[in-house]
C-alpha positions as CSV (number, residue, x, y, z in Angstrom):
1,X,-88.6,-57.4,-244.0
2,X,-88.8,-59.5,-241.3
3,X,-86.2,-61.4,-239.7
4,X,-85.4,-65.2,-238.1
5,X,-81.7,-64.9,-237.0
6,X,-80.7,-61.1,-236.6
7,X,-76.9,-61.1,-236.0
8,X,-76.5,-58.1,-235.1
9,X,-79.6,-57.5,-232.3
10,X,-79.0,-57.5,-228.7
11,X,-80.2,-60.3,-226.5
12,X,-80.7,-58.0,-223.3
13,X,-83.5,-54.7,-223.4
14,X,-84.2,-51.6,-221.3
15,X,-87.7,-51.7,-222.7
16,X,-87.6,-48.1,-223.0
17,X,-89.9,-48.0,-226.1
18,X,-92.1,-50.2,-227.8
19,X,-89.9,-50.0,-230.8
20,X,-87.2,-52.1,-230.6
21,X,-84.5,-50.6,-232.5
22,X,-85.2,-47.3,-230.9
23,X,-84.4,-49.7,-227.3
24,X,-80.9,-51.2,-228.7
25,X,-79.9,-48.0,-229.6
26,X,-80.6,-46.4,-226.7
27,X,-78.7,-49.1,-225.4
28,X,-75.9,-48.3,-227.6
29,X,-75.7,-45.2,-226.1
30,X,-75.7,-46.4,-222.7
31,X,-72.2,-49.0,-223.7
32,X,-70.1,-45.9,-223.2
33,X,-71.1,-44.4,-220.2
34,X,-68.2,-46.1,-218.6
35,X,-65.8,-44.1,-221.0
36,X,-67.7,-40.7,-220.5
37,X,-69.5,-41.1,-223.5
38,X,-73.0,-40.6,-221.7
39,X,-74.8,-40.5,-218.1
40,X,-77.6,-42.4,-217.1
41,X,-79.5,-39.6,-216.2
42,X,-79.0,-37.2,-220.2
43,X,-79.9,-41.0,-221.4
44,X,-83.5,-41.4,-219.5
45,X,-84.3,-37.8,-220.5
46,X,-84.3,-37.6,-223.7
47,X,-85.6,-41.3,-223.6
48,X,-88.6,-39.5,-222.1
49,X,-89.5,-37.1,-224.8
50,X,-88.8,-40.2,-227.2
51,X,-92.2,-40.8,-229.4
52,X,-91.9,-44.8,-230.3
53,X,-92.0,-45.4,-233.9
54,X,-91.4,-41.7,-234.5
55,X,-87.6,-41.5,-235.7
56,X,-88.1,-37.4,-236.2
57,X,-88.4,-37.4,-232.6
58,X,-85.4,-39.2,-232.0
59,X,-83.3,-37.0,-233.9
60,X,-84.3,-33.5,-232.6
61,X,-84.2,-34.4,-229.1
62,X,-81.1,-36.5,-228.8
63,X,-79.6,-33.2,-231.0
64,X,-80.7,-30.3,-228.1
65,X,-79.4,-32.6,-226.0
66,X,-76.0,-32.4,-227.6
67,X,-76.3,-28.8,-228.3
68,X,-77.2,-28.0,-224.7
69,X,-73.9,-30.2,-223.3
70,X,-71.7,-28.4,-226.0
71,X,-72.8,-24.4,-224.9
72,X,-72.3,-25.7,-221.2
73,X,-69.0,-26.9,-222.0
74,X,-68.1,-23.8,-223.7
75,X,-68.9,-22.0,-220.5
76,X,-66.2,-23.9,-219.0
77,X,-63.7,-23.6,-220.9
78,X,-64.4,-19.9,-220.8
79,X,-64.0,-19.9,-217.0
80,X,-60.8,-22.6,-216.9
81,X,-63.0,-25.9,-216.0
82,X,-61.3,-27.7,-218.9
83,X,-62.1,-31.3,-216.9
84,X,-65.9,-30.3,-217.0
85,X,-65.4,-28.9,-220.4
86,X,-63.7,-32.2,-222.0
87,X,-66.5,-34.2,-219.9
88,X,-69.4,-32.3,-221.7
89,X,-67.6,-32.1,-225.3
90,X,-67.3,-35.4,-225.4
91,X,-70.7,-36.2,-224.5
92,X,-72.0,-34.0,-227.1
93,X,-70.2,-35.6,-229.5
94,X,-71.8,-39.1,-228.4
95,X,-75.4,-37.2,-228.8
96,X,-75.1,-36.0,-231.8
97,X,-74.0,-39.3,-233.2
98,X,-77.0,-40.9,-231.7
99,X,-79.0,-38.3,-233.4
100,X,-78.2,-39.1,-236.7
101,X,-78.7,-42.9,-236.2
102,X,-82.5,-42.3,-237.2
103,X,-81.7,-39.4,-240.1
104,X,-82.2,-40.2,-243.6
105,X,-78.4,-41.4,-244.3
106,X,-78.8,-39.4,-247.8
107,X,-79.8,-36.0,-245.8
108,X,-77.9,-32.7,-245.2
109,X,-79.0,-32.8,-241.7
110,X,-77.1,-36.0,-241.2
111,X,-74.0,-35.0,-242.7
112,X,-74.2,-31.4,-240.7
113,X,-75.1,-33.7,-237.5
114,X,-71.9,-36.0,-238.3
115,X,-69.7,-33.1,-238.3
116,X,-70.8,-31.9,-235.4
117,X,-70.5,-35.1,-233.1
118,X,-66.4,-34.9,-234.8
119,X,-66.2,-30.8,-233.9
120,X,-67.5,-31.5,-230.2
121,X,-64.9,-34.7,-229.7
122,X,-62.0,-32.1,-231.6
123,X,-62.7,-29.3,-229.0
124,X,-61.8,-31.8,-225.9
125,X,-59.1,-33.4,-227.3
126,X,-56.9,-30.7,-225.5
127,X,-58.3,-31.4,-221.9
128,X,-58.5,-34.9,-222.4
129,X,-56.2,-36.8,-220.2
130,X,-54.4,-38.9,-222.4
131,X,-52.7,-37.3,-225.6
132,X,-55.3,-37.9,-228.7
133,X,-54.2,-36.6,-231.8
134,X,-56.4,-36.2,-235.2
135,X,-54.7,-37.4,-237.7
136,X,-55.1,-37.9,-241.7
137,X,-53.8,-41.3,-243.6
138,X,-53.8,-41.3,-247.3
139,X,-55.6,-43.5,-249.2
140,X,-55.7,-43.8,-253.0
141,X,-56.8,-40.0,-253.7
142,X,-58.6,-39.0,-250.4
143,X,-56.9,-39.0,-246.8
144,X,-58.9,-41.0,-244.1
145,X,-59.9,-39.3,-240.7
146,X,-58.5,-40.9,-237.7
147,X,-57.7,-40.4,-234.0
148,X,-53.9,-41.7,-232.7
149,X,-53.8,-41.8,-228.8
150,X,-51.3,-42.1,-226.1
151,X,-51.2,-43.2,-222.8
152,X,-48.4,-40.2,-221.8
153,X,-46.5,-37.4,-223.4
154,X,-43.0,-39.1,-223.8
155,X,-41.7,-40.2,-227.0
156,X,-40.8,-43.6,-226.8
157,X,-41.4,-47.4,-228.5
158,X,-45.4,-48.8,-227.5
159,X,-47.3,-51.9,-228.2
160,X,-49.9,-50.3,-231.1
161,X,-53.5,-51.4,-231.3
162,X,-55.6,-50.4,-234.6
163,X,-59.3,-50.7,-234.2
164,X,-61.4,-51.5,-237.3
165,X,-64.6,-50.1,-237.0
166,X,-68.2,-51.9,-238.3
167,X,-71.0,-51.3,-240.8
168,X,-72.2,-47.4,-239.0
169,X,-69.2,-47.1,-236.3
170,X,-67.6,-44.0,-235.9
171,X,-64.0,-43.3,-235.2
172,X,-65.5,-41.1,-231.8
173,X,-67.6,-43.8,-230.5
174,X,-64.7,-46.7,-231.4
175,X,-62.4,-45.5,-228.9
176,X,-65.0,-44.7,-226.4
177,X,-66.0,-47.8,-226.9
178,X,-63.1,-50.2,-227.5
179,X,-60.0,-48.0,-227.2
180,X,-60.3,-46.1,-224.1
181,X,-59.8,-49.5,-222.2
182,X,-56.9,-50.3,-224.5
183,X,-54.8,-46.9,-223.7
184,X,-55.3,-48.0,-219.9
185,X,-53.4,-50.5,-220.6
186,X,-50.1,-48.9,-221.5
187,X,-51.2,-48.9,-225.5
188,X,-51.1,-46.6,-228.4
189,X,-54.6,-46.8,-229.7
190,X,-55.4,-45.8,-233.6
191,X,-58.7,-45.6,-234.8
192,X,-59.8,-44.6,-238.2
193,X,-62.6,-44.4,-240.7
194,X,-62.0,-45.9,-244.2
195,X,-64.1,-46.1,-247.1
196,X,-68.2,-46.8,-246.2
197,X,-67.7,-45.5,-243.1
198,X,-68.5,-42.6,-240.7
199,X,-66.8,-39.0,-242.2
200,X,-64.7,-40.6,-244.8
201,X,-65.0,-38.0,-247.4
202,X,-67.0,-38.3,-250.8
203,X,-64.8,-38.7,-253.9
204,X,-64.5,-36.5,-256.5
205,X,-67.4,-37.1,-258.6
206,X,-69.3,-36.7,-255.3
207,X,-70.3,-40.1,-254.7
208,X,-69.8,-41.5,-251.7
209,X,-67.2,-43.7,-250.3
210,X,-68.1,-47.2,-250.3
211,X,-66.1,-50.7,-248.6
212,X,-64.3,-52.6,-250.8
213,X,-63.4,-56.1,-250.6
214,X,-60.0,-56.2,-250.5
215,X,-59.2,-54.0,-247.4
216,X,-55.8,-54.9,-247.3
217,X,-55.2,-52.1,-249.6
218,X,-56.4,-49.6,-246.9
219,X,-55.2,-51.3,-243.7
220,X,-51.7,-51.5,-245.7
221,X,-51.5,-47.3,-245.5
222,X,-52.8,-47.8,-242.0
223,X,-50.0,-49.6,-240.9
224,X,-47.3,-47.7,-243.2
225,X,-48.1,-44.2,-241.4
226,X,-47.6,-46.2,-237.9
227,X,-44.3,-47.6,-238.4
228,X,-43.4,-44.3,-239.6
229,X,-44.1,-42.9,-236.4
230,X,-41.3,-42.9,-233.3
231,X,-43.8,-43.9,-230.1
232,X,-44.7,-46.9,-232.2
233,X,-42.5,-50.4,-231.6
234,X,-42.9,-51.4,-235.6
235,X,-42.9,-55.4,-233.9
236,X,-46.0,-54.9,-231.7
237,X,-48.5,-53.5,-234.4
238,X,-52.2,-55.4,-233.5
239,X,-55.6,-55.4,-235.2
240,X,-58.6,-55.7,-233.5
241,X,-61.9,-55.6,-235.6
242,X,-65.4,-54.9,-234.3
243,X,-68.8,-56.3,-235.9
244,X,-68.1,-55.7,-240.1
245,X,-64.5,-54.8,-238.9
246,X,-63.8,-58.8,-238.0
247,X,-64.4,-58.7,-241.8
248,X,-61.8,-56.1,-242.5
249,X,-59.6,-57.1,-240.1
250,X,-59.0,-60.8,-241.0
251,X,-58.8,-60.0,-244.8
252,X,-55.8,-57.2,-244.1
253,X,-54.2,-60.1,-241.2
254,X,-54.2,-62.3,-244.0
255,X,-52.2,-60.3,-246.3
256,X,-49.6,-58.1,-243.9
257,X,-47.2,-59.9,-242.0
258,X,-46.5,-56.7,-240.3
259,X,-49.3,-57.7,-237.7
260,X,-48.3,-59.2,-234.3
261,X,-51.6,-59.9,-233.3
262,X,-55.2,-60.2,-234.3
263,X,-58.4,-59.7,-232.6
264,X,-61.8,-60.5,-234.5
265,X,-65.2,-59.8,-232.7
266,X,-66.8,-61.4,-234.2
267,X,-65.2,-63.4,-237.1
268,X,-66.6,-63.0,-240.6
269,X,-65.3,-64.4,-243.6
270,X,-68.1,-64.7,-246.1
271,X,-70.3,-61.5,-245.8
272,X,-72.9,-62.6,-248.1
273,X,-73.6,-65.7,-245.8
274,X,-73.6,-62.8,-242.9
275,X,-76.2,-60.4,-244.4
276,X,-78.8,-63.8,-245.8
277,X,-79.0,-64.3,-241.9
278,X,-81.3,-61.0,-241.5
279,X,-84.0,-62.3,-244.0
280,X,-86.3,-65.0,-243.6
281,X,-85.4,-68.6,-244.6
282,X,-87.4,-68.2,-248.1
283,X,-84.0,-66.0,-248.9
284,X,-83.0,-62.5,-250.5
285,X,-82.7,-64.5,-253.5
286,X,-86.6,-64.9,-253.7
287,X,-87.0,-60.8,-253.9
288,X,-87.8,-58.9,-257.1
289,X,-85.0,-56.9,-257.9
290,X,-85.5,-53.0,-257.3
291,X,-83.0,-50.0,-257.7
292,X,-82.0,-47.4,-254.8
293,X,-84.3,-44.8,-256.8
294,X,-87.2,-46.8,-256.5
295,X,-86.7,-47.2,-252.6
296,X,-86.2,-43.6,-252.1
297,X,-90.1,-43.2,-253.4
298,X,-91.3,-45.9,-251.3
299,X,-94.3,-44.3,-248.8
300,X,-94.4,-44.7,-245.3
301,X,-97.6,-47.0,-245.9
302,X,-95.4,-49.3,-248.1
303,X,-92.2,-49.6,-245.5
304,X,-91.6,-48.6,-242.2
305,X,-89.4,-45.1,-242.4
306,X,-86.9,-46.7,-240.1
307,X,-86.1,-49.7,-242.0
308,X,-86.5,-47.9,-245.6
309,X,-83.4,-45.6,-244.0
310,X,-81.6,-49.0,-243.1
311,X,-81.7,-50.9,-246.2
312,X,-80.9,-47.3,-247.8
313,X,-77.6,-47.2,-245.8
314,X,-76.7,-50.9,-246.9
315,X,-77.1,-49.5,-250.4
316,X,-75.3,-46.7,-250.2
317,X,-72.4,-47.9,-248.2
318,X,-72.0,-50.6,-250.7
319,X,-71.7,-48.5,-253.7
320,X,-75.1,-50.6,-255.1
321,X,-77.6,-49.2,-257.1
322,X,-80.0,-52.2,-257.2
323,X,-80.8,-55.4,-255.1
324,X,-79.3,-57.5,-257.1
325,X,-75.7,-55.5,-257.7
326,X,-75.5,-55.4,-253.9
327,X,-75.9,-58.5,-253.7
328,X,-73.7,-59.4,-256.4
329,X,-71.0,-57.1,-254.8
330,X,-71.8,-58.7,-251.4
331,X,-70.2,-62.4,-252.7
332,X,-66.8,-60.3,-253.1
333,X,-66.0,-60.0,-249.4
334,X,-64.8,-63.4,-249.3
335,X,-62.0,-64.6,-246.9
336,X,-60.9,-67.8,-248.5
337,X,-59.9,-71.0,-246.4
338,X,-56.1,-69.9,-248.4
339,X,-56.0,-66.7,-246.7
340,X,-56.8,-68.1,-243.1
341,X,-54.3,-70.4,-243.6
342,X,-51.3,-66.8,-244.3
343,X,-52.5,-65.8,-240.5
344,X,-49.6,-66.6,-238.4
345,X,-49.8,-64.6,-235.7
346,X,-51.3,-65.0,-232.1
347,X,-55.1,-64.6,-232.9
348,X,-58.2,-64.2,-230.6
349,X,-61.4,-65.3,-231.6
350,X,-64.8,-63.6,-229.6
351,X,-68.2,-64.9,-230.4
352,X,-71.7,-64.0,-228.3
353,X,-73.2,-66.5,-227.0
354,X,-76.6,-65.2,-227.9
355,X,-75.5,-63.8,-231.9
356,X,-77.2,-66.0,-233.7
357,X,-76.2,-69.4,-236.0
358,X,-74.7,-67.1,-238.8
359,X,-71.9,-65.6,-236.5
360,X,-71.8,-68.5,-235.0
361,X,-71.3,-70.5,-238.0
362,X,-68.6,-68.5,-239.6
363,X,-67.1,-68.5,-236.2
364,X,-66.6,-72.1,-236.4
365,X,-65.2,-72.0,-240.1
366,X,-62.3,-69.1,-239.2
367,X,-61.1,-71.1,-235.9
368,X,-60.8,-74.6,-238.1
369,X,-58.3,-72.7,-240.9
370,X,-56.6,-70.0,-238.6
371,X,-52.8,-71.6,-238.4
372,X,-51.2,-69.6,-235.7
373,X,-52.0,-69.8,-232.1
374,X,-55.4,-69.4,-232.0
375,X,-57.7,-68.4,-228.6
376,X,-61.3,-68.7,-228.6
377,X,-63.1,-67.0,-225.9
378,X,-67.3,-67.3,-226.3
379,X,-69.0,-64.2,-223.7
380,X,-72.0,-65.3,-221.8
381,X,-75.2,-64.1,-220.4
382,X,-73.4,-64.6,-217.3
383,X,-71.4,-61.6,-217.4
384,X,-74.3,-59.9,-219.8
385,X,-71.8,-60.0,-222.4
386,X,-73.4,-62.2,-224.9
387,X,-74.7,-59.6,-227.4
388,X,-72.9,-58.8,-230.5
389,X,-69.5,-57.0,-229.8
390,X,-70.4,-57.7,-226.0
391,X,-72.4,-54.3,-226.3
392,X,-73.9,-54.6,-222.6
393,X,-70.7,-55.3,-221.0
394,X,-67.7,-53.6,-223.3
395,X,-65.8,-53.0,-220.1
396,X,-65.7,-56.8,-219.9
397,X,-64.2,-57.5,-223.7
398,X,-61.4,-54.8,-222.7
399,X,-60.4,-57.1,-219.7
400,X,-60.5,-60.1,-221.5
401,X,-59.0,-59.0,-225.2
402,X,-56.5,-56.5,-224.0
403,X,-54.9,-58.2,-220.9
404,X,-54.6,-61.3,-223.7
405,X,-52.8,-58.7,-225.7
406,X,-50.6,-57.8,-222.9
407,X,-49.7,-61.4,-222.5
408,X,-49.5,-62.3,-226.3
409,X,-47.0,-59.1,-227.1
410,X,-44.9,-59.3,-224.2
């Protein structure tokens, strides 16, 4: 598959490796060095032992990495260095989830690697600074992992903020990421996996989890086990959702007017639209259908290892088990011009500058309908903010998103 508008890639490059997926997620991995989530220096190592095109390579070496950071920081903890110890834990964690980026999304290593990056974030939640407290919310007949954080100890009434995570986001790298500059800010952060994503567990029948369309149905729990809660103020309960979470964020604004405040980055409202954008103008509709079966069998020599793994995880997070059910089940994630219209509350709307004419489009078509006080705010090249989700420059979306926040709930 090749690709004419790529919504999703990054516009700026370390140039690291001739592969450029293996660059913009190295790249990923540098976003949360300002959160502790990585150093420059464990980043241009492994980097260095990095084969392009090799994804096997990828995988063991960002994992020794990890597993090197997480017997150091046991070391510490052993000796009463439980600042070092939460430093190096929480690193590991990041490692190991960069590991698994390149791991076949179907293999045991990946799960094993996935629990891992969760066990090494657990074991500094105790030395962290601020309060962080795993937590479980039900949800139909499964509970959903999530991570509730304070900026202190006491027990009183705070602004909430509940990050919605994307298509491969985990609820680790989420606060890192987004959350981290939120609790600086005097809020309770909650972050979460739901079904598709991260370590939301299989079902019953051992299938996995896949998203649904209607996510109000999980966000509604969400916000049910917050208002239960005494440090949250039940009026000042905001959403903020990040890449596929604009998605699931705007369809759960749209149906609980329990939220205060909405943040979408970017804006999606037709996902079907969203995912054509990654194929070439001829369109996915011009594709011979094929099941999930028939890709796992595909040789190297036939599709490149990385991208097999890719358009195996859109498969497999979508519940599909051909092209043409996913995307048949793709054409459900619809936010309707109707439900834009039911979102009354202060919203802010954050585009790219350098996303691509899908985001771009849909962010157009959700700031025409939106009826409440609406803010757009477009990051630029200037601040190296204009990739998708402001990737290069998160510290930058914290200043602008959150100190709106501040403003909108005071």
């Amino acid at each position: 598959m090749s690709s004419v508008d790529t919504p999703t890639k990054e516009t700026l490059s370390l140039q690291a490796f001739e592969d450029l997926e293996m660059d913009q997620q190295l790249l990923r991995a540098f976003s949360t060095i300002g959160a502790g989530g990585a150093t420059v220096g464990e980043c241009l190592a492994v980097a260095s032992h990095i084969e392009s095109h090799q994804p096997e390579t990828w995988v063991t070496h960002w994992e020794a990495l990890a597993e090197q950071l997480e017997s150091e920081a046991l070391l510490h903890v052993k000796k009463g260095h439980t600042v070092s110890a939460a430093d190096l834990y929480t690193r590991a964690s990041m490692y190991y989830y960069c590991a698994l980026y390149f791991e076949n999304i179907e293999s045991q290593r990946r799960q094993a690697l996935n629990v891992q990056s969760r066990q090494a974030f657990l074991a500094a939640c105790p030395f962290l600074e601020t309060p962080c407290e795993f937590i479980e919310i039900p949800f139909e007949d499964t509970l959903m992992p999530g991570y509730f954080v304070q900026p202190d100890t006491r027990v009183i009434e705070r602004p909430t903020l509940i990050l919605v995570g994307g298509f491969d986001s985990s609820n680790e790298e989420l606060y890192l990421m987004f959350g981290k500059e939120a609790v600086k800010r005097g809020f309770n952060v909650l972050v979460f996996e739901g079904p598709g994503q991260g370590g939301y567990p299989i079902k019953d029948n051992n299938e996995p989890s896949y998203f649904i369309p209607d996510y109000e149905r999980v966000l509604t729990e969400v916000v049910n086990t917050l208002v239960a809660r005494p440090e949250v103020d039940p009026q000042k309960i905001a959403l903020c959702g990040i890449s596929l979470g604009g998605y699931l964020a705007t369809r759960a604004a749209a149906h609980d007017s329990r939220i205060a405040a909405l943040i979408t980055n970017t804006p999606i409202c037709n996902l079907w639209n969203y995912f054509k954008a990654f194929f070439q103008q001829d369109g996915i509709e011009q594709i011979p259908d094929f099941s999930l079966e028939a890709l796992r069998k595909l040789e190297a020599d036939k599709i490149r290892p990385m991208e097999k793994n890719n358009l195996m995880a859109i498969f497999t997070r979508f519940g599909a088990k051909t092209l043409y059910d996913l995307m048949e089940y793709l054409q459900a994630f619809i936010v309707s011009p109707q439900m834009l219209t039911e979102i009354a509350c202060p919203t802010l709307a954050c585009l790219g500058e350098q996303e691509g004419q899908a985001p771009k489009q849909q962010f157009t078509h959700f700031c025409q309908f939106i009826q409440g006080p609406l803010t757009q705010e477009v990051f630029t090249s200037e601040w190296g903010a204009e990739a998708h989700c402001q990737l290069t420059n998160t510290n930058y979306f914290g200043i602008k998103a959150y100190d709106w926040l501040t403003e909108t709930l005071s």
